[in-house]
ZAMARGU-4260 file (C-alpha; in steps of 0.2 Angstrom, whole numbers, plus 5000, padded with zeros to 4 digits):
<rodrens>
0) 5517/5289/5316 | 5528/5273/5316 | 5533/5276/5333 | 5516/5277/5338 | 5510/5261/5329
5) 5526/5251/5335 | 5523/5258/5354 | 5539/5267/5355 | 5531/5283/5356 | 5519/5282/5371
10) 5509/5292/5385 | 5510/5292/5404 | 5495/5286/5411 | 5491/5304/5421 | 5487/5313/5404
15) 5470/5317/5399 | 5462/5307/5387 | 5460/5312/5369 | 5447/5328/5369 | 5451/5337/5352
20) 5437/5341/5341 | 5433/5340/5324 | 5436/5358/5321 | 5454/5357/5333 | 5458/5341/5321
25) 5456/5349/5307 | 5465/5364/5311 | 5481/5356/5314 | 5477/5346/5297 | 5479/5365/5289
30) 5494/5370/5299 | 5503/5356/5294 | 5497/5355/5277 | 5502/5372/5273 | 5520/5370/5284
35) 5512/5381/5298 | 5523/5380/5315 | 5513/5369/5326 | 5523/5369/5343 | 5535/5360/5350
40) 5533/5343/5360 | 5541/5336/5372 | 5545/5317/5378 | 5558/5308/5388 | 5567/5292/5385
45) 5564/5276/5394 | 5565/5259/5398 | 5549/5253/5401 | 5551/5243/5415 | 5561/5257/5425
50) 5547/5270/5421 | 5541/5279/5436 | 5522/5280/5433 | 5511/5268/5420 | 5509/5270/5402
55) 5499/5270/5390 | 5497/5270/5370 | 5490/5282/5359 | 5472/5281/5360 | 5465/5271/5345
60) 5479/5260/5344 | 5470/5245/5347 | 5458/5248/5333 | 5471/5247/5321 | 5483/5232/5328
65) 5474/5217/5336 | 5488/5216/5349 | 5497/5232/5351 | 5512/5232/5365 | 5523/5245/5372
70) 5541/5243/5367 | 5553/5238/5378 | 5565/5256/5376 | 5550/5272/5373 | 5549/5289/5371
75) 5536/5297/5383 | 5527/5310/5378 | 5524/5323/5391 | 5516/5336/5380 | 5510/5335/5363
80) 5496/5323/5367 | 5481/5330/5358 | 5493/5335/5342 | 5500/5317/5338 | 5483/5309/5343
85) 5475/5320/5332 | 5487/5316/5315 | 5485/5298/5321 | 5468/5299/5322 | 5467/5306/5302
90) 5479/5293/5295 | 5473/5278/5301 | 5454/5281/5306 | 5453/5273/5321 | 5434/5267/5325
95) 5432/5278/5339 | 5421/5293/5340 | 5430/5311/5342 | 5423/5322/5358 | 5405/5325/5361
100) 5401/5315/5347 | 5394/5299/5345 | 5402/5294/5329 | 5421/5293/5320 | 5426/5307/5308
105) 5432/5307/5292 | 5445/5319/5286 | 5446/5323/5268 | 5459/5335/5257 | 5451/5346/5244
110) 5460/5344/5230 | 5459/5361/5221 | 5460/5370/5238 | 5479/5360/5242 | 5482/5367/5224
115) 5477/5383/5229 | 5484/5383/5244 | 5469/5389/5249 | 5475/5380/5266 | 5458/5387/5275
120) 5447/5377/5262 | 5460/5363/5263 | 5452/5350/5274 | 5432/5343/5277 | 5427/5333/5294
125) 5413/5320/5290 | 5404/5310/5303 | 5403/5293/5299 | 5385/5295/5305 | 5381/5306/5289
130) 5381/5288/5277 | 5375/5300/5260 | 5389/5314/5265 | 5403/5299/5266 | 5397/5291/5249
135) 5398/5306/5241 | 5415/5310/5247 | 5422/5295/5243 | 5413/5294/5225 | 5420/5313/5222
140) 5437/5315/5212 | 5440/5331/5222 | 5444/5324/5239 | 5458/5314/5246 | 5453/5302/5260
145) 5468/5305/5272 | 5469/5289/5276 | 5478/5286/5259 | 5490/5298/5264 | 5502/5283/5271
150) 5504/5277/5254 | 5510/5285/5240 | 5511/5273/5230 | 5493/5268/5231 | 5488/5286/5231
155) 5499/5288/5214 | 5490/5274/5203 | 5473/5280/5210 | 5475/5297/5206 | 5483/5291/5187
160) 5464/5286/5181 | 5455/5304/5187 | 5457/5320/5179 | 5471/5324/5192 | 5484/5315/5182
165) 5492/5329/5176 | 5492/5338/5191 | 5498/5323/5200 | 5517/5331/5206 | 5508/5344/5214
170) 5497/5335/5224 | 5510/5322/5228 | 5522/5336/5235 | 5510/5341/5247 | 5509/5324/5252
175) 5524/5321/5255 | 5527/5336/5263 | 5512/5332/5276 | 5522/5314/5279 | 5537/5322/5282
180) 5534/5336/5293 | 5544/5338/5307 | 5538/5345/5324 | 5552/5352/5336 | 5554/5337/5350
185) 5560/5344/5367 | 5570/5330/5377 | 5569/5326/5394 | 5586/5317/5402 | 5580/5297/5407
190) 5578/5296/5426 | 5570/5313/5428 | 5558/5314/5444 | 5542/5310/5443 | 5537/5327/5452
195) 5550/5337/5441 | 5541/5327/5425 | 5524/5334/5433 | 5531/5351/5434 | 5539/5354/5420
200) 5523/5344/5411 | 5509/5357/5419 | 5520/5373/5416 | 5520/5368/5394 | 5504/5360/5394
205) 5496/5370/5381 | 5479/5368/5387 | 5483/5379/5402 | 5476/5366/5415 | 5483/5360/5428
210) 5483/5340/5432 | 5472/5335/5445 | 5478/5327/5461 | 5471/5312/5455 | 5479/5312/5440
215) 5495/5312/5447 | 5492/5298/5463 | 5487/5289/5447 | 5504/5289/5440 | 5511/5289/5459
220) 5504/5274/5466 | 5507/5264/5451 | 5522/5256/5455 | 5516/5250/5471 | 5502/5239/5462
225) 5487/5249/5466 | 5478/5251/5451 | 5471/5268/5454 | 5459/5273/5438 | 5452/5256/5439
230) 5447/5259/5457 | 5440/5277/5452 | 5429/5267/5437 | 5424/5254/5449 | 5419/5270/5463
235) 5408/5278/5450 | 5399/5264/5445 | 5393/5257/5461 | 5389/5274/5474 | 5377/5287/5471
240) 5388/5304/5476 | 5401/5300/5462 | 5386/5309/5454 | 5389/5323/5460 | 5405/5328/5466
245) 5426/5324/5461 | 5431/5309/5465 | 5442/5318/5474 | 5432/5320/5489 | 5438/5300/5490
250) 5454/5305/5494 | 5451/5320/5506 | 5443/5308/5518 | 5455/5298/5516 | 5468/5312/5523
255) 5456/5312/5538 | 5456/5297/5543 | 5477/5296/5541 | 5475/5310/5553 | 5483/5323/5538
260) 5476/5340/5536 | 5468/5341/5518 | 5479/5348/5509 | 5485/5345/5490 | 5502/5339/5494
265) 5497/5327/5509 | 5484/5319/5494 | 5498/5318/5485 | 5509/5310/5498 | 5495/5297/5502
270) 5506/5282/5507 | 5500/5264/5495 | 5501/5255/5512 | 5482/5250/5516 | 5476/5260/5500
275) 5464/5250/5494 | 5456/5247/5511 | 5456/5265/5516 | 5448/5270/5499 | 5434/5258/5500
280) 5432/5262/5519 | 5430/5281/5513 | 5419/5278/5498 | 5406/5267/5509 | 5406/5283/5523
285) 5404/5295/5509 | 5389/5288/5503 | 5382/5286/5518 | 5385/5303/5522 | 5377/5308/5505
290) 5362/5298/5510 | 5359/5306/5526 | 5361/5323/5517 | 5349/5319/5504 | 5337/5309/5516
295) 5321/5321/5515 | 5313/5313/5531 | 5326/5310/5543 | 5342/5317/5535 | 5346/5336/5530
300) 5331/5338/5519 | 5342/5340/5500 | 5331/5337/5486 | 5345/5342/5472 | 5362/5339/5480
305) 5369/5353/5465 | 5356/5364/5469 | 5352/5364/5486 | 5367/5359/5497 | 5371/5373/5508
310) 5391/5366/5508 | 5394/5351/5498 | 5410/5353/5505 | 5402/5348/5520 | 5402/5329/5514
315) 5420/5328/5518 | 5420/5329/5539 | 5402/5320/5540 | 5408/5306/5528 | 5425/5306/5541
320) 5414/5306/5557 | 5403/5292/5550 | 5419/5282/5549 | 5426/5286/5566 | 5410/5281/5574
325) 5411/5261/5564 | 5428/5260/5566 | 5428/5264/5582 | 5408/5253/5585 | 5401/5269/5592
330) 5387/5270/5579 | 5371/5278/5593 | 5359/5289/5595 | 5369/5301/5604 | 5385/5301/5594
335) 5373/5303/5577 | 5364/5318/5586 | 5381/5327/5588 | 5384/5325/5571 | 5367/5333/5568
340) 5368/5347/5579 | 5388/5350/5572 | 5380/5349/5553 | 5365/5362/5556 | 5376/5373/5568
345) 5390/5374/5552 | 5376/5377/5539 | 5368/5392/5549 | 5383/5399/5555 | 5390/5400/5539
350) 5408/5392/5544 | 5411/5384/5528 | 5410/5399/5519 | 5428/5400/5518 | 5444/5393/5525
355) 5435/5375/5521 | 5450/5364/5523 | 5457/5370/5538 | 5440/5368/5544 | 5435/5353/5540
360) 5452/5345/5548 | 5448/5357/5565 | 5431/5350/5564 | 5436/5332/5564 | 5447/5333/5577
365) 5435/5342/5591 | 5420/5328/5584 | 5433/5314/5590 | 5436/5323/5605 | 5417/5325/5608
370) 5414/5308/5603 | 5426/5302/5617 | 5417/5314/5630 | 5400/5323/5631 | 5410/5336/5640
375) 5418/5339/5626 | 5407/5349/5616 | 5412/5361/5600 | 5412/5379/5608 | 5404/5384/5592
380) 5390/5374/5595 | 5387/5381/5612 | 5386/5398/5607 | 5378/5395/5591 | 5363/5408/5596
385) 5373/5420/5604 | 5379/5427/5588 | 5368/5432/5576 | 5361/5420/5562 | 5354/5428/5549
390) 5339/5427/5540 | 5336/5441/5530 | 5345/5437/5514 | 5339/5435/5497 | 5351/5425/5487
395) 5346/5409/5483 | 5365/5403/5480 | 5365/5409/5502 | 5370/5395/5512 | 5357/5401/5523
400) 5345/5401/5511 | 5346/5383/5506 | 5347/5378/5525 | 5332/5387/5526 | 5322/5377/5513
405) 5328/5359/5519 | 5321/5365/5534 | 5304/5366/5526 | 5307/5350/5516 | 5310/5341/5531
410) 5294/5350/5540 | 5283/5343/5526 | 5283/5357/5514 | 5263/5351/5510 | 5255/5356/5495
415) 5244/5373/5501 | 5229/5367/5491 | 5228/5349/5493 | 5237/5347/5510 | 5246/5332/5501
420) 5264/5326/5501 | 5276/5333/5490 | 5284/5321/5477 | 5304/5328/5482 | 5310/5322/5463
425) 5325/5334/5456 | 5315/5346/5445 | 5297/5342/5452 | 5299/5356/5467 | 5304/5375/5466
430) 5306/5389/5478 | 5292/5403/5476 | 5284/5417/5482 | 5272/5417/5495 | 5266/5437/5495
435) 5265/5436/5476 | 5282/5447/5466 | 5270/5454/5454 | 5261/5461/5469 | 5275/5466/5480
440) 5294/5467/5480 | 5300/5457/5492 | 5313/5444/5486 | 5318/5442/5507 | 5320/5423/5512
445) 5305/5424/5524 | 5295/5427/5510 | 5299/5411/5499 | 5293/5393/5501 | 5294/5376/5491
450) 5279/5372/5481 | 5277/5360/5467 | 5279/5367/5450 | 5262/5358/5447 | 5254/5369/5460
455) 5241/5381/5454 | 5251/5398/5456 | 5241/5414/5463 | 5246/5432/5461 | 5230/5435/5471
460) 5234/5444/5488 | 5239/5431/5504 | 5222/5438/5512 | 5209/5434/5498 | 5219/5419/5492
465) 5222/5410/5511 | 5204/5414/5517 | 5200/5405/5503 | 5209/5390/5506 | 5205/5393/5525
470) 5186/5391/5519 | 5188/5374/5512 | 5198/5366/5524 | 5194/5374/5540 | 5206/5384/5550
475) 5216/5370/5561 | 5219/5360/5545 | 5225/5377/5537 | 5236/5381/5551 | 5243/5361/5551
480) 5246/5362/5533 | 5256/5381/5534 | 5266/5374/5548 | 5272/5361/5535 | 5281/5379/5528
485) 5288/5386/5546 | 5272/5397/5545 | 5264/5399/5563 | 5246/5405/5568 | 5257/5422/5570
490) 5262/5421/5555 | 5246/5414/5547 | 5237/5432/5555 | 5250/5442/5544 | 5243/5433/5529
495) 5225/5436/5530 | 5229/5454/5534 | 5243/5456/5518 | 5256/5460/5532 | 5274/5457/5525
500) 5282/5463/5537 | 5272/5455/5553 | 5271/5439/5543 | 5292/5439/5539 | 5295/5442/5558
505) 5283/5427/5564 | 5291/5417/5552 | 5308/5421/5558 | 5303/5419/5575 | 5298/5402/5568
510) 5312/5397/5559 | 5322/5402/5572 | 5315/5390/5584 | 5315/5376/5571 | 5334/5378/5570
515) 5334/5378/5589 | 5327/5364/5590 | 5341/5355/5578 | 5355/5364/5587 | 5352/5361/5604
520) 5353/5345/5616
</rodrens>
C-alpha cells in the first residue's frame, strides 16, 4: 500500500477501470483476513519515461493526496488490479463510489467474529448513503473501521477505553497480520514487448476477458502523442451512434479508408500518422451513415437502431462509402442511390449474415469501383431477384424481418383507425398481428405490421373489423391507408374474406415489388 500511495506501484493505462463490488471487496477482506491464498500478481519493473504504453495510478489515489505522481523507477502491474484496488479502496476510503452504486462503501471488521475466526461473519460493507447504518457503526464497540487498520498505534489506545481491552493482543494480531500479508509477485524482465506484456497479461487475467482492441491501441499509440481514451471520451459525448455501438466501429472504418481489410490485427497496426484526422473523418461519416439508417422518411426506416437493424454491421461499409464520395467531392444523387440500392440488396439478400468482415472490405472495394464507373455495378445487385428472397419467416430477430418493417415504416405505417402519422419514438411502436393470434396461428412475416402500442387492439376477425373501418372512412381512403402497410386492394379482398393465405400471397407480391422498387435503377 506504500507503493501504491507513493506511485511506485502503478497500472498501464489498457487495463479496465476498477469494477469490483461490495460483495467481491469484501470477500477478499475475509481471504486475507483469515490468511486465505489470494493468487498471485504479477508486475514488471520500469523506468517511467522508457515505458512502452501510458500509466496510470490506482484508482482513488487523488482523493487521498492532493497531488499524487508517478515515480520516476515503478513496478507495473499487469494483473492484480482489482485485488490491490480493492485493499486500497478499504484502507483509505477513497470518496469514490464502488460499481453500480452511486455512493462509497464502508468496510467494517466484526470484532467477535475476527475472535472467532468466524471469517464469513468477519467483514460488513456499508453505503455511505445509508447515514443511520454508518452512525451506528461507528458509535458500536464491535466494529473496526478498516480504515484504522493503518495504525496500530491509534487503533491500540482506542480499543484501551472499550470492553475490548483485554482482548486487545488478539485483535491486534489479526491486524497485523492483515497489514503484513504477502501476495506472491510474479516479475516480468524490464524491456518486455508490449505485445508479449499483452499476451502474457490476457492469458492470467483472472476475469477471463480478453482486452479489447481498443484497449490495447490505447496503450500503442501512446507514445506517438495521440491521446487515445481522451479521443474516445470526446466521440461519445458529441455523435449520436456511440449510443449504440463500440466505439470500435471508429476504428473499422478507419481500416477501410487505409485500404486494410478489417481485421483485429490491422486495428492493432493502425499507423499514428494522420490518426487524429482519420478518426474524426470516420466518426463524422459514421454518424452520418447512422442518420441515414435511422432517417424514417428518406433513410432506411429504423425506429430502434438495437431493435430493428437488419445488420448494424452494416454501418461500417456505408459509413466508408459516405467517406469516399466527400473525400473524393462525388456527394450526388446517383452515387447516393447506389449506396441505396447496395444497402437494400445486402439486407434482403441476407449477405451479412456471416463472413461480415470480409464482406464489408469486398463490398467497399466494388462501391469505389462503381463509384468510378456506372458500368461497374456489384454482380449481386444485378441478380438480386434471380435468387430467391425470402419472405416467409417468422423470427423477429430475421434480418429479413426487420427489412420488412422499415419497409412499412418508410411507406407510412398509418394508424388503421385514424389514418394518422405514427409518432416513430423507441417504445411508442410495436410489431403486431393483423389476422388476430388468438384467432389464428399464424406468426408468418406477411401477417405482421407496425401499430402504435396506443392503438385500440381487435381480436375481431380482419372481415368484420376492416368492414368496419371501410364504413367510416370509405373504401379509397381504406385502401390508401392499408397501402401505408404494403397491403394492396388484393390483399385488402383477402381481408374482408378472412383469407390468410390469399391476403399473405398479395402482400408478398406487394412487398416484393416495394423492394423492387429500392433495388433496381
Amino acid at each position: 500500500m506504500d507503493d501504491v500511495r507513493r506511485g511506485h506501484l502503478v497500472l498501464p493505462d489498457f487495463q479496465r477501470s476498477f469494477i469490483w463490488k461490495p460483495d467481491d471487496v469484501r470477500d477478499l477482506l475475509i481471504s486475507v483476513l483469515g490468511d486465505y491464498y489470494v493468487g498471485s500478481m504479477l508486475y514488471m519493473d520500469a523506468i517511467r519515461d522508457e515505458s512502452p504504453f501510458a500509466l496510470r495510478m490506482i484508482e482513488g489515489i487523488d482523493k487521498i493526496i492532493p497531488t499524487p505522481t508517478i515515480d520516476s523507477i515503478v513496478k507495473i502491474l499487469l494483473d492484480g488490479q482489482q485485488r490491490t484496488s480493492s485493499l486500497f479502496y478499504a484502507l483509505f476510503a477513497p470518496e469514490i463510489p464502488l460499481s453500480g452504486r452511486k455512493n462509497p462503501f464502508r468496510f467494517y471488521a466484526n470484532v467477535p467474529a475476527l475472535l472467532a475466526e468466524n471469517w464469513d461473519e468477519a467483514v460488513n460493507s456499508v453505503n455511505t448513503g445509508n447515514k443511520r447504518t454508518m452512525l451506528e457503526m461507528e458509535d458500536n464497540e464491535d466494529y473496526i473501521d478498516m480504515t484504522e487498520f493503518k495504525d496500530a498505534g491509534a487503533l491500540t489506545a482506542r480499543l484501551q477505553k472499550t470492553k475490548y481491552e483485554t482482548k486487545l493482543p488478539d485483535i491486534l494480531r489479526i491486524v497485523i497480520r492483515f497489514m503484513s500479508y504477502e501476495i506472491q509477485m510474479v516479475h516480468l524482465d524490464r524491456g518486455t514487448s508490449l505485445d508479449r506484456v499483452v499476451e502474457t497479461f490476457e492469458r492470467i487475467n483472472r476475469t477471463g476477458e480478453p482486452l479489447s482492441i481498443m484497449d490495447l491501441l490505447v496503450a500503442k499509440v501512446y507514445k506517438e502523442n495521440v491521446k487515445l481514451r481522451d479521443m474516445i471520451q470526446n466521440a461519445e459525448e458529441n455523435f449520436r451512434f456511440l449510443e449504440q455501438i463500440d466505439s470500435e466501429y471508429i476504428l473499422r472504418v478507419m481500416c477501410l479508408l487505409r485500404g486494410f481489410e478489417v481485421r483485429r490485427q490491422a486495428m492493432l497496426d493502425l499507423s499514428p500518422a494522420a490518426f487524429r484526422e482519420d478518426w474524426d473523418f470516420a466518426c463524422f461519416a459514421l454518424e452520418e451513415a447512422y442518420t441515414r439508417m435511422t432517417d424514417t422518411k428518406n433513410g432506411y426506416g429504423i425506429i430502434d437502431f438495437k431493435k430493428w437493424a437488419p445488420f448494424t454491421t452494416m454501418l461500417v461499409p456505408l459509413a466508408a462509402c459516405i467517406a469516399y464520395l466527400e473525400k473524393n467531392n462525388q456527394r450526388d444523387a446517383v452515387q447516393f442511390r447506389k449506396i441505396d440500392r447496395w444497402y437494400w440488396a445486402s439486407v434482403f439478400l441476407n449477405r451479412y449474415n456471416e463472413g461480415v468482415n470480409t464482406k464489408t472490405f469486398s463490398d467497399f472495394i466494388e462501391m469505389k469501383d462503381w463509384f468510378k464507373e456506372d458500368k461497374n455495378e456489384p454482380e449481386f445487385i444485378r441478380r438480386v431477384f434471380e435468387e430467391e428472397v425470402d419472405l416467409r419467416v417468422e423470427s423477429r430477430s430475421a434480418a429479413m424481418y426487420k427489412g420488412v418493417m422499415c419497409l412499412v415504416v418508410l411507406s407510412g405505417a398509418l394508424d388503421f383507425q385514424t389514418g394518422q402519422p405514427p409518432q416513430f419514438a423507441v417504445g411508442e411502436v410495436q410489431d403486431d398481428h393483423i389476422f388476430p393470434k388468438s384467432l389464428y396461428t399464424s406468426d408468418q412475416l406477411m401477417n405482421r405490421t407496425l401499430i402504435s402500442t396506443n392503438q385500440k387492439k381487435s381480436n375481431q376477425t380482419p372481415s368484420r373489423y376492416f368492414s368496419a373501418l371501410e364504413t367510416v372512412t370509405g373504401r379509397q381512403r381504406l385502401e390508401e391507408i392499408l397501402a401505408t402497410h404494403l397491403i394492396d386492394a388484393n390483399a385488402l379482398s383477402a381481408l374482408l374474406k378472412d383469407d390468410l393465405q390469399g391476403f399473405c400471397k398479395a402482400r408478398e407480391q406487394a412487398t416484393r415489388d416495394k423492394i423492387r422498387a429500392f433495388v433496381t435503377p
